[in-house]
N, C-alpha and C positions, 0 to 999 in steps of 0.2 A: 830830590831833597833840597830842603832851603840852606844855606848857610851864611852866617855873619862871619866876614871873616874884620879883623882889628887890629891893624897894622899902619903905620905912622909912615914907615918909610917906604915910595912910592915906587918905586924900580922894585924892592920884593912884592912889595905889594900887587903888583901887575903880574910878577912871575906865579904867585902862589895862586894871581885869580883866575889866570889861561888854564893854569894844569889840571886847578877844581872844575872847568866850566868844560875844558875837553873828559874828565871823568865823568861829568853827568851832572854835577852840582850845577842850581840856579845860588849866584853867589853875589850876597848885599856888602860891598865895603866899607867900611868908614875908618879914617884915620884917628879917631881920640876916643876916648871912654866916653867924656860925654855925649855924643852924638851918639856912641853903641848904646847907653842906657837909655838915648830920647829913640831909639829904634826899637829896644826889646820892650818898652811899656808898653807901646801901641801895633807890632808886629807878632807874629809868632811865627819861630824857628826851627827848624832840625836840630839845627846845632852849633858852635860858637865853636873859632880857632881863634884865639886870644892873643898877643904881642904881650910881654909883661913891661918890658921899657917903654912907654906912651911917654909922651907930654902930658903935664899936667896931675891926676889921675890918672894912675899905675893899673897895669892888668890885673893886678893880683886883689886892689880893692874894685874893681868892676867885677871880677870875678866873684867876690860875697855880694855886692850891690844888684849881680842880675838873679842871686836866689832868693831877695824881696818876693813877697806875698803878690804885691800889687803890677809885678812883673805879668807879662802874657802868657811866658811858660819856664817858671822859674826851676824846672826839673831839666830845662833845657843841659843836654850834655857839651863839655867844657872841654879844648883841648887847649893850655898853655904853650906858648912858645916864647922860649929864652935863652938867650946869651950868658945867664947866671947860672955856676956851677957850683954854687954855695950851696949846701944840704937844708941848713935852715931857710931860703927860698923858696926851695922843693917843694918840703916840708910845710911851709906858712900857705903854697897854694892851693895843696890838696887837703888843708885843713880848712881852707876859704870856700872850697866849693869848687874847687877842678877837679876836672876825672883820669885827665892825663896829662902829660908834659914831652917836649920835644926841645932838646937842648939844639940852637942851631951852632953851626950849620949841618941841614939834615938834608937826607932824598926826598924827594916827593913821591916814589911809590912805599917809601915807610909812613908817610905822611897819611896817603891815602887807606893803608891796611888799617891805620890808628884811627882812623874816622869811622870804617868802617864795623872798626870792634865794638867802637863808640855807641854805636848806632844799634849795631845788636844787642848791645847790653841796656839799652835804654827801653824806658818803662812804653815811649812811644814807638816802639820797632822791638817787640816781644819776639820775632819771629826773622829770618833775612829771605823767608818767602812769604808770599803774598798771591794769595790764591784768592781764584773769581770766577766759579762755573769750570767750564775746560782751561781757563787761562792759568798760568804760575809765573808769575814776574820774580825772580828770584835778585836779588840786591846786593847780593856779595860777588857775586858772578856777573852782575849787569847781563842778565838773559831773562826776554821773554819766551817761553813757549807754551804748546799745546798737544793736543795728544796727537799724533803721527799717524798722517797717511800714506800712502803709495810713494815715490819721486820726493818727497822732501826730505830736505834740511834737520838732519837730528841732533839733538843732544848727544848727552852722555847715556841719559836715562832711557832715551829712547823717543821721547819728546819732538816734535817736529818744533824747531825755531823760529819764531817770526820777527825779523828784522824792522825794526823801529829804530828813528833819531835822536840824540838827546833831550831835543826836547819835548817829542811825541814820548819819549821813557816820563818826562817830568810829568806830563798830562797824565798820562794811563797811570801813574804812582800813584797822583794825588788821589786819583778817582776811585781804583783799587783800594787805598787806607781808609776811606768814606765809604764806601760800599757796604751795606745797598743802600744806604743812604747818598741823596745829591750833593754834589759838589758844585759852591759858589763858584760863579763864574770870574769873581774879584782874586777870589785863592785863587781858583787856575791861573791867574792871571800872575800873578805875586809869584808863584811856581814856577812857571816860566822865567820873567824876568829879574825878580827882585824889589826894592819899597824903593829904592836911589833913582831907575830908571825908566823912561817914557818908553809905551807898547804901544798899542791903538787894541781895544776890546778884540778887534777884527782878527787879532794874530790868534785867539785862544779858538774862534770859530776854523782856523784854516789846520791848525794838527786837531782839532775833533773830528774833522773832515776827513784828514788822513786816516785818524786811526777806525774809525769805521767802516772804511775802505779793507783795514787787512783784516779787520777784528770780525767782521758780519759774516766771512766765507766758513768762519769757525761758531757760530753761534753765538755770538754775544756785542750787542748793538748799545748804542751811546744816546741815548732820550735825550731829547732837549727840555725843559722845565722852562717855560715862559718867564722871563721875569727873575729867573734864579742859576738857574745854571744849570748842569748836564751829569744823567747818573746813567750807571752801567747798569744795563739789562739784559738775562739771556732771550734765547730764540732758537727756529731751529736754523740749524747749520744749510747753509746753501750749498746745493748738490751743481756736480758737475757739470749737469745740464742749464745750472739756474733755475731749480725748483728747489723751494725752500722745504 
């Protein structure tokens, strides 16, 4: 999942973007509203963690400025965070267009429960699993699996596990939320790292490579698209001898 996060001051700033980026989140920072708004025109997000004390432009007017029409995803879910324990704050944010708020100082695993409600509740994550042939990437759990053979790795369910990286999870996400339809290989890319920071294309070919490697022993292989990017395909499962 992408996330903007909007925070001024640079020491939390770095704390809240380690904790997001060790949970899974590919995480865009920027320090001021306006730089968030010249981001969300031309970007599209998961979801926005907001500062409401900025310079300048306050979070609480970027917060009604990023539900503009002519925004990239103005349905984009909103979590405030403030130092203000005024009701009518509260109040004036979730009336602007916030979905949640977080009085600091706060934990970061409440932090990340509240992203993740966030996210379920949103019109773009109907679901916090995400199914694709034998595959189920489930999102509140950060677990991939598949249906369980002999000697592996199981779930809860019963499920055989398949251990992926954070950011082999951001690939296989993006690609699973487009399915079956392809995925740009520019989003993969944006997925990965963010609009603020330099990649090389080369890094999106080397976890497609990975995840083909765990994903093809279970039936479902990663097509390259010339020119566009890469969509998820089933197949059959490769037998233990290497006969597919």
């Amino acid at each position: 999942m992408r996330l903007l996060l909007v925070e001024d001051d640079v020491m939390l700033a770095s704390g809240i973007k380690l904790g997001l980026s060790d949970a899974g989140y590919a995480v865009d920072w920027v320090g001021a509203a306006e730089r968030a708004c010249e981001a969300l025109e031309r970007e599209s997000f998961d979801i926005a963690v907001i500062d409401v004390g900025l310079p300048g432009m306050d979070g609480l007017e970027l917060t009604r400025q990023l539900r503009a029409p002519h925004m990239k995803n103005p349905a984009i879910p909103v979590l405030i965070l403030t130092a203000r324990d005024a009701l009518q704050d509260r109040v004036r944010g979730l009336d602007w267009g916030a979905d949640d708020y977080m009085l600091k100082p706060y934990e970061l695993p409440e932090l990340l429960a509240r992203l993740r409600a966030l996210l379920r509740r949103s019109q773009a994550a109907t679901t916090a699993v995400l199914s694709f042939g034998p595959l189920q990437l489930d999102t509140a759990r950060r677990c991939l699996s598949v249906e369980a053979v002999g000697g592996s790795r199981s779930s809860d369910d019963g499920r055989a596990v398949v251990e992926v990286g954070p950011r082999e999870w951001s690939v296989l996400e993006y690609l699973m939320i487009n399915a079956p339809k392809p995925a740009h290989k520019e989003k993969l890319l944006h997925a990965l790292t963010g609009w603020d920071r330099e990649i090389t294309p080369n890094a999106v070919e080397v976890y497609i490579s990975r995840l083909r490697t765990k994903l093809e022993p279970h039936g479902v292989t990663l097509r390259s698209i010339r020119g566009f990017g890469y969509r998820l395909e089933l197949r059959a499962p490769v037998t233990g001898d290497g006969v597919a």
